[in-house]
N, CA, C and O of each residue as an XYZ file, in Angstrom:
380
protein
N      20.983   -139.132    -44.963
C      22.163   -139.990    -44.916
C      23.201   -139.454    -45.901
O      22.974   -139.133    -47.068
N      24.286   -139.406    -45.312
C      25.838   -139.028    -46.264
C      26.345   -140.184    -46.677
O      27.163   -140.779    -45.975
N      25.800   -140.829    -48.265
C      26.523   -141.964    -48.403
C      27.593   -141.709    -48.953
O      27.961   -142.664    -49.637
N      28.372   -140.739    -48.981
C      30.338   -140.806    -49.432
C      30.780   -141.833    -47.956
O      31.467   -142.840    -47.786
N      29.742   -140.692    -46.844
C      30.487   -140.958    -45.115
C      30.324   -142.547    -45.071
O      31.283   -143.316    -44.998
N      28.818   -142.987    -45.131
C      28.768   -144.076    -44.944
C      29.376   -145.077    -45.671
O      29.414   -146.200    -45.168
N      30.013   -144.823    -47.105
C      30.548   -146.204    -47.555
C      32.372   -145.977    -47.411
O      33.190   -146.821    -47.774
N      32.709   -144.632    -46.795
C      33.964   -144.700    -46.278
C      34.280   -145.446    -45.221
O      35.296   -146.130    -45.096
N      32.838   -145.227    -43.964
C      32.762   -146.002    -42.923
C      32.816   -147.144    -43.359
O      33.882   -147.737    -43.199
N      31.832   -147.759    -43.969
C      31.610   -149.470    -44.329
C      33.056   -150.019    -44.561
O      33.532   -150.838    -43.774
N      33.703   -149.596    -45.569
C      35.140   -150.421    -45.755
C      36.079   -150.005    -44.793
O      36.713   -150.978    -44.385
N      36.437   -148.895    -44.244
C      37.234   -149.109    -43.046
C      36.317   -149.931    -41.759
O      37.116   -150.210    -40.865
N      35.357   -150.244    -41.518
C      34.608   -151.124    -40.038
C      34.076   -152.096    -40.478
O      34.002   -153.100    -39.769
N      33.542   -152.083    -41.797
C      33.039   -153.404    -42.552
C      33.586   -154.626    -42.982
O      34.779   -154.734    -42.698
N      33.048   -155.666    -43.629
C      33.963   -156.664    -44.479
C      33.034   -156.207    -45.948
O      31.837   -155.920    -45.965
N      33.855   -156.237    -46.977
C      33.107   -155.695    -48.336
C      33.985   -156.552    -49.646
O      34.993   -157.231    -49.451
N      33.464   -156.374    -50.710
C      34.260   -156.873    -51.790
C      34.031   -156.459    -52.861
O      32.918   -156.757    -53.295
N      35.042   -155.510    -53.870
C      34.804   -154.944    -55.228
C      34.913   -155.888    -56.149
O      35.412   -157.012    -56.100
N      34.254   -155.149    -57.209
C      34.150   -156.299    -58.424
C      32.956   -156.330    -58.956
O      32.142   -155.799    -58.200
N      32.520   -156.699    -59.877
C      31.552   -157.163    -60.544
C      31.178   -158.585    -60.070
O      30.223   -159.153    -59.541
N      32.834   -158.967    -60.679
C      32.568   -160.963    -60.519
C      32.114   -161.465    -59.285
O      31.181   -162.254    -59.132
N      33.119   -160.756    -58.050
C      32.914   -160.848    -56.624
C      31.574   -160.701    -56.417
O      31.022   -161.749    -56.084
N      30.850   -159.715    -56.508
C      29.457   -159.243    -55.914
C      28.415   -160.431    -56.859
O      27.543   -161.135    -56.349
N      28.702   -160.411    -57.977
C      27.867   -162.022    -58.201
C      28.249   -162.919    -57.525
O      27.358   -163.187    -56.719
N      29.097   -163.550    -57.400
C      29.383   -164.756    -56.222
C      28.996   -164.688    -55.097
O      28.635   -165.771    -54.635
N      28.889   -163.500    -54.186
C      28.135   -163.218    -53.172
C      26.868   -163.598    -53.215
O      26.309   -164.495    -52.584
N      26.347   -162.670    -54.200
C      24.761   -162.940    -54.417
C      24.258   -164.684    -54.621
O      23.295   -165.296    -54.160
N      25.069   -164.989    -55.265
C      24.725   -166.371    -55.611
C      24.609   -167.246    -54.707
O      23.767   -168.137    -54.591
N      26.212   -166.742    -53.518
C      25.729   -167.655    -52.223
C      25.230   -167.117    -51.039
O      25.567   -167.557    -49.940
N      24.304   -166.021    -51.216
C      23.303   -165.242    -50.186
C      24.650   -164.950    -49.833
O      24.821   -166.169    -49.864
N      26.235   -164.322    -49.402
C      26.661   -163.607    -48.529
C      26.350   -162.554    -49.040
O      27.347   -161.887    -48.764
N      25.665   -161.865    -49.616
C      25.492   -160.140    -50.116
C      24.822   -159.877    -48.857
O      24.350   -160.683    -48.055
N      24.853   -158.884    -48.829
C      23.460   -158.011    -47.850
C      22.985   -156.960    -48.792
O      21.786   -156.689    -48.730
N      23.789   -156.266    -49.727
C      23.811   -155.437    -50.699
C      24.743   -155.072    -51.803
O      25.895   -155.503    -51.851
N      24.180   -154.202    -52.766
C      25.457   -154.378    -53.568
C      24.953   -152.985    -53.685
O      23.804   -152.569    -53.541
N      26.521   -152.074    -54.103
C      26.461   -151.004    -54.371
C      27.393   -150.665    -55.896
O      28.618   -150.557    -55.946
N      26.269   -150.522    -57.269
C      27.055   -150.565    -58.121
C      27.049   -148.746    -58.583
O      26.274   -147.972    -58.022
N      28.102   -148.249    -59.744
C      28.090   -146.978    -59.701
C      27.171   -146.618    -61.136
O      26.291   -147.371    -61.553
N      27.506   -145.492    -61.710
C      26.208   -145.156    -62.811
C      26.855   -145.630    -64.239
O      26.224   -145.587    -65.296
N      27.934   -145.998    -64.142
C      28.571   -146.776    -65.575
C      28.630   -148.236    -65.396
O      29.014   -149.075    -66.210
N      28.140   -148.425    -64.070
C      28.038   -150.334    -64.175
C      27.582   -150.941    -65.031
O      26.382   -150.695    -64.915
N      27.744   -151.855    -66.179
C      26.503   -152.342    -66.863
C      25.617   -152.644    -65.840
O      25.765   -153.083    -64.699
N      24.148   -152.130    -66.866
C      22.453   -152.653    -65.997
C      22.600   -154.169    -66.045
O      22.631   -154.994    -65.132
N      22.694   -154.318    -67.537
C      22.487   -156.377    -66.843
C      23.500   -156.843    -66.179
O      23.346   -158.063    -66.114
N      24.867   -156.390    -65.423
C      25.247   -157.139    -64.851
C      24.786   -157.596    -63.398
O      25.318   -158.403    -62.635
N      23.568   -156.790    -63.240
C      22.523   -157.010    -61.956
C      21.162   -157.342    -62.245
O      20.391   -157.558    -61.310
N      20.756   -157.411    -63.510
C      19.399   -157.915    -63.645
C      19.263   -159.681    -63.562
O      20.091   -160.513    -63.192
N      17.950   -159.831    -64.040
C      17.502   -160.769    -63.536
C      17.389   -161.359    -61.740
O      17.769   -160.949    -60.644
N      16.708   -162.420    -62.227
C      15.652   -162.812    -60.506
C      16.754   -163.660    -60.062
O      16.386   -164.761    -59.654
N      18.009   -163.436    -60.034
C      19.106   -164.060    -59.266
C      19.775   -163.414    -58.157
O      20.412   -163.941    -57.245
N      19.499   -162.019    -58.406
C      19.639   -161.129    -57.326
C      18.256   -160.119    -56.825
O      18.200   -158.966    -56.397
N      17.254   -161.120    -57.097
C      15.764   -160.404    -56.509
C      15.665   -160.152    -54.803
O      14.840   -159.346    -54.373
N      16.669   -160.987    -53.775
C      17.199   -161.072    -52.600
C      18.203   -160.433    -52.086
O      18.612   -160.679    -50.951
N      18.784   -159.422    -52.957
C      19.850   -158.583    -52.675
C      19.611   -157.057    -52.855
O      19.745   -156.804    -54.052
N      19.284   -155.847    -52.083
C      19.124   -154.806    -52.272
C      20.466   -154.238    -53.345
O      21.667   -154.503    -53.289
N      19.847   -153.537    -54.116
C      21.123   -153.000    -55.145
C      20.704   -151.597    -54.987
O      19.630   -151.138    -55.377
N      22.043   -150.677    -54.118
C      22.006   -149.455    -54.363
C      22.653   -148.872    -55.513
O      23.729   -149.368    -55.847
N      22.092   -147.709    -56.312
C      22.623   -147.000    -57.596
C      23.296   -145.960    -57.265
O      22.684   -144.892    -57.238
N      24.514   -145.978    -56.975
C      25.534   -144.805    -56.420
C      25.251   -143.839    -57.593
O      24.908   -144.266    -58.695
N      25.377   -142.771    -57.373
C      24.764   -141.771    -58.259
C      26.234   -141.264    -59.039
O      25.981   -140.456    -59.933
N      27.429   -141.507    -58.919
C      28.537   -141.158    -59.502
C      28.941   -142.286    -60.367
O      28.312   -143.342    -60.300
N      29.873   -142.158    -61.120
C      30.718   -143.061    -62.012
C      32.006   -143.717    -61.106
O      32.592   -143.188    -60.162
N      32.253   -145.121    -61.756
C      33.041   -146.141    -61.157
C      34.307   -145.268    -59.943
O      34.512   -145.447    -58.743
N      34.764   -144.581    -60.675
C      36.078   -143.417    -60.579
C      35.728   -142.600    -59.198
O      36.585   -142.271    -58.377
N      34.408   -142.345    -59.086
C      33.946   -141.598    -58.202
C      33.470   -142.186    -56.856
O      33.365   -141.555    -55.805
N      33.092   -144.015    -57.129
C      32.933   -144.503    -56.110
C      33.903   -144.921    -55.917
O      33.613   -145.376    -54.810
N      35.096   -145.242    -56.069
C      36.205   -145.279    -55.754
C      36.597   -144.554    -54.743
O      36.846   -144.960    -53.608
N      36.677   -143.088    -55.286
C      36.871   -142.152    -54.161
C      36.316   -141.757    -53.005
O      36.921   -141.321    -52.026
N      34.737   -141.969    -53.170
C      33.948   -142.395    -52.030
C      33.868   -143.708    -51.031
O      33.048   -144.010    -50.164
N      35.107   -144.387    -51.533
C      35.150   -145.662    -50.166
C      37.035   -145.308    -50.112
O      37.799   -146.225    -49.812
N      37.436   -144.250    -50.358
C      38.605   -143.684    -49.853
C      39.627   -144.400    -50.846
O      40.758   -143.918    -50.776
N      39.489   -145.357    -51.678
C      40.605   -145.789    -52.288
C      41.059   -145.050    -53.890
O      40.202   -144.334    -54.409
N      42.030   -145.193    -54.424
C      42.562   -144.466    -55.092
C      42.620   -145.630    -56.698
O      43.527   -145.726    -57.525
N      41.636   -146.163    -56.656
C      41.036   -146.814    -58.206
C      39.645   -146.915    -58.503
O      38.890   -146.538    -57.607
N      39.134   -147.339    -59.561
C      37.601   -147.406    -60.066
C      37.450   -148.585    -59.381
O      38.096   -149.631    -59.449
N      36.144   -148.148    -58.456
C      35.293   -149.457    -57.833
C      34.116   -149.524    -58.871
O      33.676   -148.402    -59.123
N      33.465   -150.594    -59.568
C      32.150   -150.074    -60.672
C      30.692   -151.344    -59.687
O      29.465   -151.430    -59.745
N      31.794   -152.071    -58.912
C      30.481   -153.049    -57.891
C      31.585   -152.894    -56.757
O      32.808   -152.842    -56.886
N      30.646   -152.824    -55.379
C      30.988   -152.737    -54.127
C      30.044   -153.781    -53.356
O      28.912   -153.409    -53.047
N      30.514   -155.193    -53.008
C      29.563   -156.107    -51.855
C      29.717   -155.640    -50.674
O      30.807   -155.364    -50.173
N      27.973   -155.445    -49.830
C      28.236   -155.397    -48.377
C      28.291   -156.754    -47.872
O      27.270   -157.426    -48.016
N      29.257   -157.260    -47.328
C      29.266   -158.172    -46.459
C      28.829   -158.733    -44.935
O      28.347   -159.770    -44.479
N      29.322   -157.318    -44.372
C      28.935   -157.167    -42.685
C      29.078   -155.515    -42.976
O      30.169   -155.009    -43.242
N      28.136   -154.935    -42.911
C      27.959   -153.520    -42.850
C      29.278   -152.860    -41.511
O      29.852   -151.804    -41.775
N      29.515   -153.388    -40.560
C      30.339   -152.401    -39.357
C      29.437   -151.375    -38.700
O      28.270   -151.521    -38.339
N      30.158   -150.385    -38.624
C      29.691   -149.400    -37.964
C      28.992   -148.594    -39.047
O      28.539   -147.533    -38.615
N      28.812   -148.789    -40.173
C      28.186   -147.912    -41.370
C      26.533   -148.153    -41.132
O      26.062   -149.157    -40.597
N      25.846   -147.137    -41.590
C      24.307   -147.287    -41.796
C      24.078   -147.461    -43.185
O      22.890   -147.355    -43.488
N      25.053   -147.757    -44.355
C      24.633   -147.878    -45.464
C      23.573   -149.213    -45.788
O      23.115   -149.142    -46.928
N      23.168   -150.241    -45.112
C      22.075   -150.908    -45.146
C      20.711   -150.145    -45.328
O      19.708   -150.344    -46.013
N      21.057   -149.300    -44.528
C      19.396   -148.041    -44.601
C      19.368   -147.751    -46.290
O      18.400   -148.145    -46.940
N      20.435   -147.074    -46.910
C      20.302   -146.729    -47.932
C      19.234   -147.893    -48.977
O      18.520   -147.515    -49.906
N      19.381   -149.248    -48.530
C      18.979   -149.669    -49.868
C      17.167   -149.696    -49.146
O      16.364   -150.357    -49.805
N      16.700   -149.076    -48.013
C      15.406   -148.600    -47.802
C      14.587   -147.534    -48.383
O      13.363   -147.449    -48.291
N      15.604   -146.500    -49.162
C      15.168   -145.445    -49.602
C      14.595   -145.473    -50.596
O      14.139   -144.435    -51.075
C-alpha cells in the first residue's frame, strides 16, 4: 500500500478532519474509523482506553510532511477518517 496515494485519495473522496482536538471528539463520539497521527504528535494525546476502539495509524513522517501527503500546503499533526471514499487507507490500520 502507497499511503502518501491513499491519504491523498481519502481527503479528496473522503469526509476527514485535522486536528488533534477534532480527532478526540470523533473518538469520543465513535465517528472515528481511524486516526492518522504524524511522528511529532504528542504520544499521550492518543493514549489511554478512550480510544482502545479507534485504529491509530503512525504516519512515519513529521506533522509538515503529512500535510504534504494529504496534498495540502500546512502541518496536519492528527488526521480523522470519517468515511474512508475511494481510499484503502482503512487497510493500513490492519498492518
Amino acid at each position: 500500500m502507497n499511503i502518501e496515494r491513499s491519504l491523498k485519495l481519502l481527503v479528496e473522496s473522503g469526509k476527514v478532519y485535522f486536528g488533534v482536538d477534532q480527532a478526540k471528539k470523533a473518538a469520543k463520539t465513535k465517528e472515528a474509523k481511524m486516526i492518522v497521527v504524524s511522528k511529532n504528535c504528542p504520544e499521550e494525546a492518543f493514549s489511554g482506553k478512550k480510544y482502545k476502539n479507534v485504529p491509530v495509524y503512525h504516519f512515519k513522517g513529521t506533522s509538515t510532511e503529512l500535510g504534504a501527503a494529504c496534498g495540502k500546503p500546512f502541518a496536519i499533526s492528527a488526521l480523522t477518517v470519517i468515511d474512508a471514499g475511494e481510499s484503502d487507507i482503512l487497510d493500513a490500520g490492519k498492518e
